[in-house]
C-alpha positions in Angstrom: -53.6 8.9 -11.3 -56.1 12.2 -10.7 -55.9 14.7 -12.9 -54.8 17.0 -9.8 -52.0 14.3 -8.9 -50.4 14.3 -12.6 -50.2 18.2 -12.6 -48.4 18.3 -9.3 -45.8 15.3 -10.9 -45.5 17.5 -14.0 -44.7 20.6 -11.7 -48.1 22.0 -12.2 -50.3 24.2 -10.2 -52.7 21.4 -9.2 -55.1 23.7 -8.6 -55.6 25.1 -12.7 -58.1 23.2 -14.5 -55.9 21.9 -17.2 -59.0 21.5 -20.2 -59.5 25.5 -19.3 -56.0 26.2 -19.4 -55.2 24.1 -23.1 -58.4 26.0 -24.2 -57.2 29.6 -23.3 -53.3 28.8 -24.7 -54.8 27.2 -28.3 -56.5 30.7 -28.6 -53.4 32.9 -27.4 -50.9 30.7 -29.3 -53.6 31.0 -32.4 -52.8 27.3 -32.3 -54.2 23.6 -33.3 -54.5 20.7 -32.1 -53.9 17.7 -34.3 -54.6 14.4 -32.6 -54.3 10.8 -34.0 -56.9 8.1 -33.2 -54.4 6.4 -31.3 -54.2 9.0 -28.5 -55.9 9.0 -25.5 -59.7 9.9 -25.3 -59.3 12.8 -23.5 -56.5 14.0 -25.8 -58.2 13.0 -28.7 -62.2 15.1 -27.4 -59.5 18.1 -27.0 -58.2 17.8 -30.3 -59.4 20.5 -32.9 -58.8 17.8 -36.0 -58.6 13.6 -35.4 -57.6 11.8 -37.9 -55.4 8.7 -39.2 -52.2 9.6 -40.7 -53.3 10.7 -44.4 -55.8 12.7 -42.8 -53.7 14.4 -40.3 -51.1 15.3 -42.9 -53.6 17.1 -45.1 -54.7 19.0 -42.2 -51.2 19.7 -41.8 -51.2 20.8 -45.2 -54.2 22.8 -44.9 -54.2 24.6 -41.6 -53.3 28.3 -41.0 -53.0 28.5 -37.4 -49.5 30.0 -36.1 -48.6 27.0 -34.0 -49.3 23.0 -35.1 -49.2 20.8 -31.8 -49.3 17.4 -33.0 -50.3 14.6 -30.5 -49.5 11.8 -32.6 -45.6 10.2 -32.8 -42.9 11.9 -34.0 -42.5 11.2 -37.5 -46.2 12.7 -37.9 -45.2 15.8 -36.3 -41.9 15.9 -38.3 -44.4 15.6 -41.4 -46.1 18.8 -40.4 -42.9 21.0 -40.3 -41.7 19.4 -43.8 -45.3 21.1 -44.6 -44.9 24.0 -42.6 -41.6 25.2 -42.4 -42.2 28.7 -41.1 -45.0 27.3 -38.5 -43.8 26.5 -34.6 -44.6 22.7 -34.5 -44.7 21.0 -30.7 -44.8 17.0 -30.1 -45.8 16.9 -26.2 -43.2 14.6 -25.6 -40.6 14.1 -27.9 -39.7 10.9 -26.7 -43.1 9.1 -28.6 -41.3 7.8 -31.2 -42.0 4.7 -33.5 -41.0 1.5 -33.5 -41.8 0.6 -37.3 -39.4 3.9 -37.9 -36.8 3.3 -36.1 -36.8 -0.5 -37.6 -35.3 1.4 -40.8 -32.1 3.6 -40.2 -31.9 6.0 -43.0 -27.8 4.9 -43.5 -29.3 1.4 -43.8 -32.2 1.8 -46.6 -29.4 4.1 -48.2 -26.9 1.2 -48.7 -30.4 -0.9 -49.4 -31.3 1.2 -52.5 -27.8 1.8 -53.8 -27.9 -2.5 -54.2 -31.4 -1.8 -56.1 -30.6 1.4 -58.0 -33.6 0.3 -60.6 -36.3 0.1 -58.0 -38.7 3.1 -57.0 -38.9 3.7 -53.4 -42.0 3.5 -52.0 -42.1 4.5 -47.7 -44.8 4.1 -45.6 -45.4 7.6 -43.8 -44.2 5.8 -41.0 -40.7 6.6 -41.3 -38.3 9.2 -40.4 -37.8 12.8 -42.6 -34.6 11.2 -43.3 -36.0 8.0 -44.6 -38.6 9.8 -46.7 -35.7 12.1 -48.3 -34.8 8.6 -49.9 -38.0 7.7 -51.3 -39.9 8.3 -54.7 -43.2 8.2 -53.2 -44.8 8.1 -49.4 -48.3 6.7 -49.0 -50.6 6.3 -46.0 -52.5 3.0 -45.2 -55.3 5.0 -46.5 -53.7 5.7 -50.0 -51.4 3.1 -50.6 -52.8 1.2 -53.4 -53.8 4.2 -55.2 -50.0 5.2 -54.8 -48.5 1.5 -55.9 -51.1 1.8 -58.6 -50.1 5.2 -59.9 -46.0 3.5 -60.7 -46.0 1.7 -63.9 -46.4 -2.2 -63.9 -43.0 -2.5 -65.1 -41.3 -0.3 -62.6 -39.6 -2.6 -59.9 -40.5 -1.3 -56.6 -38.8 -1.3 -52.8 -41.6 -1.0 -50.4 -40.5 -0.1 -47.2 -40.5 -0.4 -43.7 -43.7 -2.4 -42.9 -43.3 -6.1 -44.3 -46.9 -6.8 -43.3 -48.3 -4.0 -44.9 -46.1 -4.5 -48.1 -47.1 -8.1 -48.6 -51.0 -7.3 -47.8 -50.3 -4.6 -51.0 -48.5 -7.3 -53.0 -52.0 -9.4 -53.1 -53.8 -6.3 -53.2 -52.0 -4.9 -56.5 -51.2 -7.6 -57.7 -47.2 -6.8 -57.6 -44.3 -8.2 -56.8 -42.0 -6.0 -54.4 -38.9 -5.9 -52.8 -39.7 -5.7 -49.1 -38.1 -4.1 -45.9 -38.7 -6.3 -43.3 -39.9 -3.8 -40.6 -42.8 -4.1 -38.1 -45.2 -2.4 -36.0 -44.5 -3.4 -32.2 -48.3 -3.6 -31.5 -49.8 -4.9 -34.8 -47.2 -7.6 -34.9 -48.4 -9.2 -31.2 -51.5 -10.0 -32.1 -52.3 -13.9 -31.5 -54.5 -15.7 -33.8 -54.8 -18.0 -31.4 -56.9 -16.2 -29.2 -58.6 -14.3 -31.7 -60.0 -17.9 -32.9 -61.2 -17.6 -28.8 -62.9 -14.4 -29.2 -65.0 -15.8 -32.8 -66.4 -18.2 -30.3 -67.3 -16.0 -28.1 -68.9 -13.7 -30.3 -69.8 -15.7 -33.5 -72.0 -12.5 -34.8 -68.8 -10.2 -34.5 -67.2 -9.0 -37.9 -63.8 -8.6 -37.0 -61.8 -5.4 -38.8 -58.2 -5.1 -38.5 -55.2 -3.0 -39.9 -52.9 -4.0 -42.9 -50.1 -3.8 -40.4 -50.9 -6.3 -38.6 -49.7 -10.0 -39.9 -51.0 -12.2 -42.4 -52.6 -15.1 -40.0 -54.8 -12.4 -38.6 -55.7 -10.4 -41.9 -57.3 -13.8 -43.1 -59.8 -13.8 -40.9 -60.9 -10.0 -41.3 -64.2 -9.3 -42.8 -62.4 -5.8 -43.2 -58.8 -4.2 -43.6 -58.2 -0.7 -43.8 -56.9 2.5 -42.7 -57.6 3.5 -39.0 -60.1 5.6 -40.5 -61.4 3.2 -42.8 -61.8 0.9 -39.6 -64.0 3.4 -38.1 -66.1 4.1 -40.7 -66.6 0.6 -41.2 -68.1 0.1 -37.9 -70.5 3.1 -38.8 -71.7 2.3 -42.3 -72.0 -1.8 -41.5 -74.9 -3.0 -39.4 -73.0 -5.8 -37.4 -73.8 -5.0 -33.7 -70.5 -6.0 -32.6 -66.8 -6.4 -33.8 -63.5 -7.9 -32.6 -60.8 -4.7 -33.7 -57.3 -5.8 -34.5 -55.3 -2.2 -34.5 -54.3 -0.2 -31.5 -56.9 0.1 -29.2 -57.3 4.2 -28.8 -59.4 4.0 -31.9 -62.2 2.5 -29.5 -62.8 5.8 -28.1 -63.9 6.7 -31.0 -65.5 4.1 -32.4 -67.6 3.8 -28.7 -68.4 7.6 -29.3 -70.1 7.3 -32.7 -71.7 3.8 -32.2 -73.0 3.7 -29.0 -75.2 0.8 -29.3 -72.4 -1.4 -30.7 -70.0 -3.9 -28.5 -66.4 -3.5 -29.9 -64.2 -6.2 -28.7 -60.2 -5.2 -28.8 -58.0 -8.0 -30.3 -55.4 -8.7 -27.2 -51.8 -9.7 -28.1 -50.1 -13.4 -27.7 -48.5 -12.4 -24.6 -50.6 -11.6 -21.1 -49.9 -7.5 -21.2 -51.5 -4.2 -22.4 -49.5 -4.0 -25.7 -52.2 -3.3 -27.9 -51.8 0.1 -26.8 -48.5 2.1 -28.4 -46.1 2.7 -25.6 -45.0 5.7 -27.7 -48.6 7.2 -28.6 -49.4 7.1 -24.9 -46.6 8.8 -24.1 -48.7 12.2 -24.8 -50.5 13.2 -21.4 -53.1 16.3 -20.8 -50.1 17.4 -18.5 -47.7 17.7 -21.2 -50.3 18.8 -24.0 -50.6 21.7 -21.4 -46.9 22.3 -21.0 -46.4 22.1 -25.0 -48.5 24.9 -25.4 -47.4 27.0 -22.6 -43.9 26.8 -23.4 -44.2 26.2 -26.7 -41.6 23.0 -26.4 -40.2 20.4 -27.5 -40.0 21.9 -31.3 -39.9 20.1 -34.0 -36.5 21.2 -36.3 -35.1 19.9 -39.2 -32.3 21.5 -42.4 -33.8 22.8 -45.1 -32.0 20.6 -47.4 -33.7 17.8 -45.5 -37.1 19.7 -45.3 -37.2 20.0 -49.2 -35.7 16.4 -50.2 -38.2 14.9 -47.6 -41.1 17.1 -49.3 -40.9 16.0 -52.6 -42.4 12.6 -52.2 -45.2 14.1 -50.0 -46.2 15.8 -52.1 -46.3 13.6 -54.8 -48.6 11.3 -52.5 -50.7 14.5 -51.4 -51.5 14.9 -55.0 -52.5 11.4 -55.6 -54.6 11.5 -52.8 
């Protein structure tokens, strides 16, 4: 669809030049524009800081603008306004949710924990406010050994929601842990089978891929890391090509800052696009545009909620 023909769908003037008009509304709104790696490439080339989750939430942290307008999901915008409470924070379209959060009803973890009472919560960021208000400690795909490191080795711990991710940090700490069994709608589609395919097809190719994805792929990664530490890898190694096992917006990026380099995205088992996040893509330039004209949806929470949901950010912020 045209630029021009979106606009006119999203009752635009098809006739304003949308990259002009998000330019002129961040300046009036003294506002910025967070954007995850997972967005799409013209979303993320607008975007005044791009990052991975950890990275996003210490710009969060960081930032003095008047208006946060996160282009991300909708536990990483709720994240920001647990940072910023007196800040207006917009999610284009509150709709782009998460699958791995909403595998893990805060009522549910509640009961969970009450059977545990001796365990330390440990959540992946990727949960709601209310699920974080549970937990000891959050931590990042970037951070999260560092933060299963910093518990003592005789301190149980409940890792939740990502199964995938928890058992990848159970071999990487070397720590047993009590697991929610939660996973990520894209990382968890990715076939093995024709990932074997794609070694054959490019025998020189390191392949990279993300700890949420499932053991049977991670054994075959020369690399497993954050989104970011994904793209740094294809940066800092001198492989000419790689097969990528994560969500495919980080090629953008990846295309962007190695232009001589062949990157190869890991398709699922199925025959469909679902190595992109139906939710992340659910942010358009159109409603980017309408987010900052209008300054909705907001993102709105309690304080009590805010404040119990801060305290283990902020313990993982400090770690980090």
């Amino acid at each position: 669809m045209s630029q021009s023909l979106a606009a006119a769908v999203a009752g635009i003037d098809p006739s304003i030049d949308l990259y002009t008009e998000i330019d002129n509304l961040r300046k009036e709104r003294k506002a910025v524009i967070l954007a995850h790696y997972y967005q799409e490439g013209e979303i993320q080339d607008l975007a005044d800081f791009l990052g991975d989750s950890l990275q996003l939430s210490q710009a969060a942290r960081d930032t003095d603008a008047d208006v946060i307008v996160f282009c991300g999901v909708h536990f990483m915008a709720e994240t920001a306004k647990i940072l910023n409470p007196e800040k207006i924070v917009v999610l284009p379209d509150l709709a782009a949710g998460c699958s791995l959060a909403d595998s893990c009803p805060a009522e549910a973890l509640q009961r969970f924990k009450q059977l545990h009472p001796e365990h330390a919560v440990v959540s992946y960021i990727n949960c709601s406010a209310a699920v974080k208000a549970l937990s000891d400690l959050i931590c990042t795909s970037s951070n999260a050994e560092r933060v299963i490191n910093s518990l003592p080795a005789e301190q149980p711990i409940l890792f939740a929601p990502d199964r995938n991710l928890g058992s990848w940090l159970q071999q990487q700490c070397d720590r047993e842990m009590l697991l929610w069994q939660g996973t990520c709608v894209v990382h968890e589609t990715f076939s093995e089978r024709k990932l074997i395919r794609l070694k054959e097809d490019h025998p020189t190719a390191h392949i990279i891929a993300h700890p949420e994805c499932e053991a049977a792929i991670l054994r075959h990664a020369h690399h497993i890391g954050s989104t970011s530490s994904l793209l740094r890898y294809t940066q800092e190694n001198e492989a000419q090509a790689f097969i990528v096992a994560t969500e495919a917006g980080i090629l953008h990026q990846m295309e962007k800052l190695s232009p001589g380099k062949h990157f190869v995205p890991l398709p699922p088992e199925a025959g469909c696009a679902c190595n992109d996040c139906p939710y992340m893509k659910l942010n358009t330039l159109e409603k980017l545009y309408l987010c900052l004209r209008d300054l909705e949806p907001r993102i709105e929470m309690s304080e009590t909620l805010r404040l119990a949901a801060l305290a283990p950010i902020e313990r993982m912020l400090a770690l980090s």
